[in-house]
C-alpha positions as CSV (number, residue, x, y, z in Angstrom):
1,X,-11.7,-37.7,-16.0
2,X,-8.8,-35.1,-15.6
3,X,-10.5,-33.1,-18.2
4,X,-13.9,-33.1,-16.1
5,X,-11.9,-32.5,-12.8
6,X,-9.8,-29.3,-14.5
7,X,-13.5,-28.4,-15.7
8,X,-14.9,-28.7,-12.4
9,X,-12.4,-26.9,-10.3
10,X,-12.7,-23.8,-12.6
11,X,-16.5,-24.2,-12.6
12,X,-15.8,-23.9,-8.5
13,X,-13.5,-20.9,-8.5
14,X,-15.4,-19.0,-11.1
15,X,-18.7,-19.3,-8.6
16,X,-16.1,-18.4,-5.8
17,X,-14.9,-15.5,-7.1
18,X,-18.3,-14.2,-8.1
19,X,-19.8,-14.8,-4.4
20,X,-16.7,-13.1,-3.3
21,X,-17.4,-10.3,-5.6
22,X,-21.0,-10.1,-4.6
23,X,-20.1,-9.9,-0.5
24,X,-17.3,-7.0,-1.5
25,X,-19.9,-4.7,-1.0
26,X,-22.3,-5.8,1.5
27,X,-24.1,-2.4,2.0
28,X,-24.6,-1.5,-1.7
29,X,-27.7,-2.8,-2.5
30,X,-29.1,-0.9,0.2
31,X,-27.9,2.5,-0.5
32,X,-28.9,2.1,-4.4
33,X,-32.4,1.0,-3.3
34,X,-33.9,4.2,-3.4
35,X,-33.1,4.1,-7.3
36,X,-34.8,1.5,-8.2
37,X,-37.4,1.9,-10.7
38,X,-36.4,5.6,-11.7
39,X,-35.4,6.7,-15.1
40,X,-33.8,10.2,-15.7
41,X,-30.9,12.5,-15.7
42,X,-28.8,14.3,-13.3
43,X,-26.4,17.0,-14.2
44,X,-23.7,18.2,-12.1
45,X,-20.6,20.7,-12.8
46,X,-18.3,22.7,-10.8
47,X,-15.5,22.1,-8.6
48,X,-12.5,19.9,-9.9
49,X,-11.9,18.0,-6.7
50,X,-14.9,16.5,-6.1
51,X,-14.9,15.0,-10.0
52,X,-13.5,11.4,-8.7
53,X,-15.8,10.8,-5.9
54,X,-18.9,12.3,-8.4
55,X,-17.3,10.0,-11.2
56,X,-17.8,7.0,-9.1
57,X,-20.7,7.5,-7.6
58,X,-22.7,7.9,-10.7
59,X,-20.6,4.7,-12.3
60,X,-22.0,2.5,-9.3
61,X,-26.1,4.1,-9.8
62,X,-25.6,4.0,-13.6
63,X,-24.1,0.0,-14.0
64,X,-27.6,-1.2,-11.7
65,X,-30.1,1.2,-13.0
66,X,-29.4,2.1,-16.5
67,X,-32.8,3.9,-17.4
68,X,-30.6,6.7,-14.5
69,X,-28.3,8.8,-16.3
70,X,-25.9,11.4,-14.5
71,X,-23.2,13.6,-16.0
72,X,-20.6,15.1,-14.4
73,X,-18.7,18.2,-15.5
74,X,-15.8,20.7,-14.2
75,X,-15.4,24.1,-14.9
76,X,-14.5,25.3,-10.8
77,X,-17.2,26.1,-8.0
78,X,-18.0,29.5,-9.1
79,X,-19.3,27.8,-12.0
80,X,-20.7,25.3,-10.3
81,X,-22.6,27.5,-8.4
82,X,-24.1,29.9,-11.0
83,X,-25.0,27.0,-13.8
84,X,-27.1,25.5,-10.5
85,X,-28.5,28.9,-9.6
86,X,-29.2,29.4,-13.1
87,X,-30.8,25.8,-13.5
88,X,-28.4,24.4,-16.2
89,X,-27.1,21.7,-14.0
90,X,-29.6,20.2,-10.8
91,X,-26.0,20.4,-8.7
92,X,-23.4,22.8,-9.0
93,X,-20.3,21.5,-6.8
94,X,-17.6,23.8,-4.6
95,X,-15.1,23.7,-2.9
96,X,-16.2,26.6,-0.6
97,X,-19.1,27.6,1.2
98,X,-21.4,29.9,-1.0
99,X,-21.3,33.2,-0.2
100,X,-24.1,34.9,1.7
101,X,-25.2,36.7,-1.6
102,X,-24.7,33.5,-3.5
103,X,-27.2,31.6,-1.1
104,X,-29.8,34.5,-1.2
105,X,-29.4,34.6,-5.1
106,X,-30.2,31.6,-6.2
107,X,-32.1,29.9,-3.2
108,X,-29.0,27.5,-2.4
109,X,-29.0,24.8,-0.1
110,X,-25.3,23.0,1.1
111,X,-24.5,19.6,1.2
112,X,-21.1,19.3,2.8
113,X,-20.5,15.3,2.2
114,X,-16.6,15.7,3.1
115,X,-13.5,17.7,4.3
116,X,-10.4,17.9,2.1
117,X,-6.9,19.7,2.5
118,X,-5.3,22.2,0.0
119,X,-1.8,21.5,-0.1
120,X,1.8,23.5,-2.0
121,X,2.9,20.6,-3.9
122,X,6.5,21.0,-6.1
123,X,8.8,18.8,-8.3
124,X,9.3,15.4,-6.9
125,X,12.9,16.3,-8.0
126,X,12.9,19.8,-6.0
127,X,15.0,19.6,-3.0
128,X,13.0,22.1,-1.4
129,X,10.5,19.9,1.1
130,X,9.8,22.3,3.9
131,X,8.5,25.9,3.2
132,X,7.3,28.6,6.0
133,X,4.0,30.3,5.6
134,X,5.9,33.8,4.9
135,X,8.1,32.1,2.5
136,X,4.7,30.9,0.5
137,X,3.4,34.3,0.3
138,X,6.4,35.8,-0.7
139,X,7.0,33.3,-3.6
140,X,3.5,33.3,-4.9
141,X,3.6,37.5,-4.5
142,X,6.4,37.3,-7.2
143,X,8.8,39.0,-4.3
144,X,11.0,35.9,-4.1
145,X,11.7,34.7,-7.7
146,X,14.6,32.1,-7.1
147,X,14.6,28.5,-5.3
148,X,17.8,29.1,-4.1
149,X,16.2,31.7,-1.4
150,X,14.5,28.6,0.4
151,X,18.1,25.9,0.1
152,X,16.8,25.2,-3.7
153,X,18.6,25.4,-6.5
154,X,20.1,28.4,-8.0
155,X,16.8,28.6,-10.4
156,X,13.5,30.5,-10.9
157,X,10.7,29.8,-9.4
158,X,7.9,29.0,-11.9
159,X,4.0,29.4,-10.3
160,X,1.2,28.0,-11.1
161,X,-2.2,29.5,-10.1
162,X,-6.2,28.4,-10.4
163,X,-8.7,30.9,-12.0
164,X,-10.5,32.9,-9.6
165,X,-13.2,30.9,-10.0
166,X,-12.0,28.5,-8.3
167,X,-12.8,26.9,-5.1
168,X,-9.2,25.6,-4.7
169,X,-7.6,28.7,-5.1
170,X,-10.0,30.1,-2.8
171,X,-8.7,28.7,0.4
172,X,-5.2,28.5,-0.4
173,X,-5.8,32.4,-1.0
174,X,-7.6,32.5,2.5
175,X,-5.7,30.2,4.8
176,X,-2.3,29.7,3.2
177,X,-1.0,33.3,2.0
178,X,-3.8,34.5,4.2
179,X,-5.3,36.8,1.0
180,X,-2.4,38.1,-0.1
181,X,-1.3,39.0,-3.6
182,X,-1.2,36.3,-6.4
183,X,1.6,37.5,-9.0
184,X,0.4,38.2,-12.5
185,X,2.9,36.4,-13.7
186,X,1.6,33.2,-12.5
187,X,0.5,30.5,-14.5
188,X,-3.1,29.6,-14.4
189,X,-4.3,26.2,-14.7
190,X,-8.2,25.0,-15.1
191,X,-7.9,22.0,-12.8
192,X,-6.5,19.5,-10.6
193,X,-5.4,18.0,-13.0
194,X,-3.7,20.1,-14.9
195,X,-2.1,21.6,-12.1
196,X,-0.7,18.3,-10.8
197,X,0.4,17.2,-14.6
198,X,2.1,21.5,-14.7
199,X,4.5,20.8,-11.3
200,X,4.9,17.3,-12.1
201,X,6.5,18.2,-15.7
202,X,8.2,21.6,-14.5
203,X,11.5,21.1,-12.1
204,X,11.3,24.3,-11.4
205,X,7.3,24.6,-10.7
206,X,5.2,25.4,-7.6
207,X,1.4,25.0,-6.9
208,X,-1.4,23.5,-4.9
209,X,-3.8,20.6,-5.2
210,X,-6.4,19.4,-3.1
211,X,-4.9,16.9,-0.7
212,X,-7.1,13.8,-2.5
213,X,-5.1,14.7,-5.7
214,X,-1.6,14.2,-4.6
215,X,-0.1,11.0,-5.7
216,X,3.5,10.4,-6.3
217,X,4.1,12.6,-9.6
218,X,4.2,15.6,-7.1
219,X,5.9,16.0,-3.6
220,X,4.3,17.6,-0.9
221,X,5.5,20.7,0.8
222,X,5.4,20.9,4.2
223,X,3.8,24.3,5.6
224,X,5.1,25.6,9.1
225,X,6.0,22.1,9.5
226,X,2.6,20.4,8.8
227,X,3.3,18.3,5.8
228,X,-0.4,17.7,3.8
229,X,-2.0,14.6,4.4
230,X,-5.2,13.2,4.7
231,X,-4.6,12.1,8.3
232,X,-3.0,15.6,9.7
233,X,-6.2,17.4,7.7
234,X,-8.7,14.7,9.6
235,X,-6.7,15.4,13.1
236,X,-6.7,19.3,12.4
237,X,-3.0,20.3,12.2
238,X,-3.0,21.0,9.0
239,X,-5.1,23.9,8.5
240,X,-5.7,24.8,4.9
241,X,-8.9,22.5,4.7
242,X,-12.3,23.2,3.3
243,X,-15.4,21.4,3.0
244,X,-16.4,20.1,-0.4
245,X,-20.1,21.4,-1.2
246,X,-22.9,19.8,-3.4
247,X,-25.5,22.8,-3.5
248,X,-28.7,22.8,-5.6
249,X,-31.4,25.5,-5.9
250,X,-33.9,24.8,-3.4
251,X,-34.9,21.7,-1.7
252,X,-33.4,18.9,-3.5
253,X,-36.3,16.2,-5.6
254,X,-36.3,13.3,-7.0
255,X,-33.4,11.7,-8.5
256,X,-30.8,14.6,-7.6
257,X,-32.3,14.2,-3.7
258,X,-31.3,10.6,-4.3
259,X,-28.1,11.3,-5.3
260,X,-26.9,13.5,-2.7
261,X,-28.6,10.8,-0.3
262,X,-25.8,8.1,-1.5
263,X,-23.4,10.6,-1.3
264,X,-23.7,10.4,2.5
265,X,-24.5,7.1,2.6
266,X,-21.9,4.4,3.7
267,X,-20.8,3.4,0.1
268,X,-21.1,7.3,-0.7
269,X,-18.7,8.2,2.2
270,X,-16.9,4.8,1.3
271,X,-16.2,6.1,-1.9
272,X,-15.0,9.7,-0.9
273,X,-12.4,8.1,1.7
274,X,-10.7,5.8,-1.0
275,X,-10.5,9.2,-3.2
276,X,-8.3,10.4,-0.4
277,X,-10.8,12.6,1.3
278,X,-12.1,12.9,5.0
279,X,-15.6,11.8,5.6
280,X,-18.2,13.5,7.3
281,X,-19.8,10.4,9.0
């Protein structure tokens, strides 16, 4: 009898958890409806902050419709948005708005699905948690060299810099050292990623990361007294924000339409908020 009742009760909690489970996610049926019964791919590339959201997304499609395939590359937005204008990928992600002569190019249309924040990020061992707008451009310009210029430690300053094809490196170029000069010195990075895994191993290092990237292996550096955070990007005081694009070329078809659909849709926007970036709906 104890045996049964031990069987029983785990019989129970097994069919609990798996109703529990089921009710997690009471809109996701819905929003992967439109998927039902297709079978193909979807390639997307580009920017390097939009690869969790794009990541999940296309786990979620792919585990209830397997006959749906979607890959998901980096490489930065201005690659992003030539492999889509060339028609190597069906989207090409950025972290900025295409340029005029980008959209007239390659027949671009935007899909702005959410908003996320750029910020300086350092050592978590750095001191140094406050830095002045001036004081940013002058470090990443090469003209101040030394941490002890800012109430650091009497070391050098070690940069870290995107490629210029970049979408993250665009706005902090733009908004944060309003387009001035980027040392040649600086190291560049190819990603996120990498950028986050450079300051978090260098004492000594400086960069920027989009705001849904920062997690505790890196400290945020507060900018004219704004420290970067999702919440002061979604109430507008922090400033160095840009939207993250999905473009395509042309109207969007078939499965990649579908895709861009359940980006916006409330397990799409779902998804981009747990990444650690604002929503658009």
């Amino acid at each position: 009898m104890l045996r049964i009742g031990r069987r029983f009760y785990l019989i129970m909690a097994i069919s609990t958890l798996a109703l529990l489970l089921a009710c997690s996610f009471p809109v996701l049926a819905g929003d992967l409806d439109p998927f039902a019964g297709d079978a193909g791919t979807v390639k997307i590339s580009g920017g390097t902050a939009h690869i969790p959201v794009m990541k999940e997304a296309a786990k979620q499609i792919m585990q209830h419709y397997p006959n749906v395939r979607i890959t998901v590359a980096g490489g930065g937005s201005g690659v992003g948005i030539k492999q889509v204008g060339e028609g190597l990928v069906n989207i090409g992600n950025s972290g900025r708005k295409p340029t005029d002569k980008e959209i007239a190019k390659y027949d671009l249309k935007m899909f702005k699905w959410a908003i996320d924040g750029v910020g300086v990020v350092v050592n978590p061992k750095n001191p140094v948690k406050a830095l002045s707008r001036a004081q940013v451009k002058a470090i990443f310009a090469g003209r101040m060299d030394n941490w002890k210029a800012v109430g650091g430690t009497d070391k050098a300053i070690t940069i870290y810099t995107r490629d210029e094809a970049s979408g993250t490196r665009a706005v902090f170029w733009k908004k944060a050292i309003d387009k001035g000069d980027i040392t040649a010195r600086a190291n560049v990075v190819v990603s996120n990623g990498a950028m986050k895994s450079a300051v978090a191993n260098d004492p000594y290092g400086i960069g920027y990361v989009s705001v849904g990237h920062i997690d505790n292996s890196v400290m945020p550096v507060a900018l004219d007294g704004v420290t970067p955070t999702l919440e002061t990007v979604k109430n507008g005081r922090y400033k160095v924000a840009r939207g993250l694009f999905s473009n395509t070329r042309g109207e969007p078809t078939g499965l990649t339409k579908q895709f861009i659909d359940f980006l916006f849709s409330q397990t799409g926007q779902k998804i981009a908020a747990e990444k650690g970036f604002v929503t658009v709906n």
